[in-house]
Steps between C-alpha positions, in 0.01 A plus 500: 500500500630800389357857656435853312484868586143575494503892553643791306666860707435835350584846600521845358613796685332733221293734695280530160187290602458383104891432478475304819257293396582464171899341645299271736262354182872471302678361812192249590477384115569160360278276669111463591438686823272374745511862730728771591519628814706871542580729777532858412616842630258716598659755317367368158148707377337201601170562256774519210662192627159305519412566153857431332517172682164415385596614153830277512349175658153528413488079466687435773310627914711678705479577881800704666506813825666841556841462683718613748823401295541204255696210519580427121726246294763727536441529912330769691349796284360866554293646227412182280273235397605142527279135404466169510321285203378168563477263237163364377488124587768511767293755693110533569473855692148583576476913669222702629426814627343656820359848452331522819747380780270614807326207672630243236340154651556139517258454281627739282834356500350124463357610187828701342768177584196246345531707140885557555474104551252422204709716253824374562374150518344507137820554365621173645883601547534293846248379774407797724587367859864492539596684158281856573635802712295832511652865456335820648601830433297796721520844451724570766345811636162289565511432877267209382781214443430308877148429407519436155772265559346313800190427228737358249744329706206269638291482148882388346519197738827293422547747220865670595445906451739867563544812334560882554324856521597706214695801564530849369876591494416553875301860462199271701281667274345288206595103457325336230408079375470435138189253407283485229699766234492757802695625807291555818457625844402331784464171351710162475553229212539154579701290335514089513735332295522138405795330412715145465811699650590435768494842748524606848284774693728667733617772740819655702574792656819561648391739880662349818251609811647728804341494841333816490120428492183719403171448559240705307269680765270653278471445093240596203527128331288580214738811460827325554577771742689450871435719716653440829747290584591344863220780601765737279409736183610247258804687289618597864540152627579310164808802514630455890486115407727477242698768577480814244370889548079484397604794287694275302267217389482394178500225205881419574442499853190290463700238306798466676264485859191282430248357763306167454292259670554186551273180403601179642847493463546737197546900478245689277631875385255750577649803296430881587371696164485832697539701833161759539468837623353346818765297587330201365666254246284350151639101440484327167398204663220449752552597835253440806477544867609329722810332267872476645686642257919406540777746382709327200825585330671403123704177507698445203249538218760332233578105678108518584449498122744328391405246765159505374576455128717205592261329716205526211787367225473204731152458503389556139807551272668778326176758443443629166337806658411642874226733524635718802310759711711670698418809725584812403705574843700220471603617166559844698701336732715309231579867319563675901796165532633589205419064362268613180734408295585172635125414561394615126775247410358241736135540359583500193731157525227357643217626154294684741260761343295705716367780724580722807200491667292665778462180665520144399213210585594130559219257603276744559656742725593840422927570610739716437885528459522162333576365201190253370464349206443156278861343337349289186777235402516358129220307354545110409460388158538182322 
């Protein structure tokens, strides 16, 4: 048995939506494609970008998300567009969109995995159970990602799932999905694909936890927002505990001084988006009363995934691709250690293509500061 490369890489760093697409369609050519999935800057005019993508694979669906920095062919990327096509008959990929992310059901979510299901399994590429995983990309700026995600976690069943929150270049303004010919707002796209590769679901992060703890005294859930901390205004606390002037909060301090809860025996990021006028800090992740929350720092972000890639080469193979969502602020941290190079190099040894995201998803929880994602190893064939 021999095995073959079953995906094609694009990327163009033209910031000309039509020339963009029109170097993805060129790069993406010579074979039948099944899908292509991209990730975007936000930068693009996005309505421009929807219709020359459309005009440039109008027989082939597409599904893709705004970013927060791309992870290309050629390693990480700022400013550009980079894809993955999936070959027809190696590949059934089945997506769907959610316009109205607000009190998204069970039943609901029943009903979207049964047609995901049903139109992946007419194209009889490989039996569902055991050869499926499922995809979600949210727009990142929802605050509707816990729910959503609890829905389809327990409507997927044995059905491995992750993703990310697009991004917008981190102005927190505008993220977008791309379903259906269109980008959106507020919504999600689904994605299940089917396949006789071989692939892994997985996730690392690379925070070692402190002994400082904090628990959150009072909190807006629905609102992501902490407002007190160990009885404390939030920023003022979250500041004495790891050590830094309030004054002088920010992105790179939120990256390099992360907080989590822990869940059985793991660590969970819980990453600040902002510090508010009153004091109070807005998460990008759920955060409730009541919850311990434990003071982290970076380990060595290079051996944890280099450790990682290693231990999944054991598992499935050599992959032909990883699909890698990776937080924005641990990309932030990479460029404040002065590593991008060396991690670029690393991700792109490795053929991931990807995002920077607001947040990543694995089995139906909503994290942050990791890096998540599916590594698909070459298909069998007589």
């Amino acid at each position: 048995m021999s095995y073959s490369s079953s995906v094609t890489t694009a990327v163009s760093f033209s910031r000309s939506p039509e020339q963009a697409a029109a170097e993805l369609r060129e790069q993406l050519s010579g074979q039948a494609l099944e899908f292509v999935l991209f990730f975007c800057s936000a930068e693009y005019d996005l309505q421009a970008l929807a219709s020359a993508l459309n005009v440039e694979f109008c027989d082939t669906r597409l599904a893709g998300c705004t970013t927060a920095g791309e992870i290309t062919p050629q390693g990480y990327g700022q400013g550009c567009i980079t894809a993955i096509g999936f070959t027809a008959g190696r590949f059934a990929v089945a997506d769907i969109g959610v316009q109205k992310l607000d009190n998204f059901s069970l039943t609901e979510a029943q009903s979207l995995v049964e047609k995901l299901i049903h139109d992946c399994r007419r194209k009889e590429v490989a039996p569902i159970k055991g050869n499926s995983f499922a995809l979600t990309l949210f727009d990142g700026l929802s605050i509707q990602e816990e729910m959503v995600l609890m829905s389809l976690n327990a409507a997927l069943g044995s059905i491995p799932n992750f993703g990310g929150s697009a991004g917008d270049d981190v102005h927190l303004t505008n993220t977008h999905v791309f379903f259906d010919g269109q980008f959106y707002n507020d919504a999600a796209v689904v994605l299940m694909f089917n396949t006789a590769c071989d692939f892994e679901v997985f996730s690392t992060h690379h925070m070692l936890s402190r002994s400082e703890k904090l628990v959150v005294t009072a909190a807006d859930a629905e609102s992501r927002r902490v407002y007190e901390l160990n009885a404390e205004p939030a920023a003022v606390e979250y500041a004495r505990a790891i050590g830094v002037e309030l004054e002088d909060l920010n992105h790179e301090v939120f990256a390099l001084n992360p907080i989590a809860v822990k869940l059985g025996e793991e660590f969970y990021v819980r990453s600040i988006q902002q510090v508010n006028d009153d004091l109070s800090l807005t998460f990008y992740c759920a955060v409730e009363n009541g919850i311990v929350l434990t003071v982290m720092e970076p380990g060595p972000i290079i051996p944890n995934l280099n450790s990682e890639f290693k231990r999944i080469k054991r598992h499935i193979g050599e992959p032909q691709i990883v699909i890698g969502c990776d937080c924005f602020l641990r990309r932030l941290e990479i460029e404040l250690s002065g590593i991008k190079d060396d991690v670029s190099e690393m991700l792109k040894a490795n053929r991931v293509i990807g995002f920077n995201t607001y947040g990543e998803q694995t089995e139906g929880m909503h994290i942050n500061q990791t890096f998540t994602g599916v590594a698909i190893a070459r298909c069998p064939h007589e």
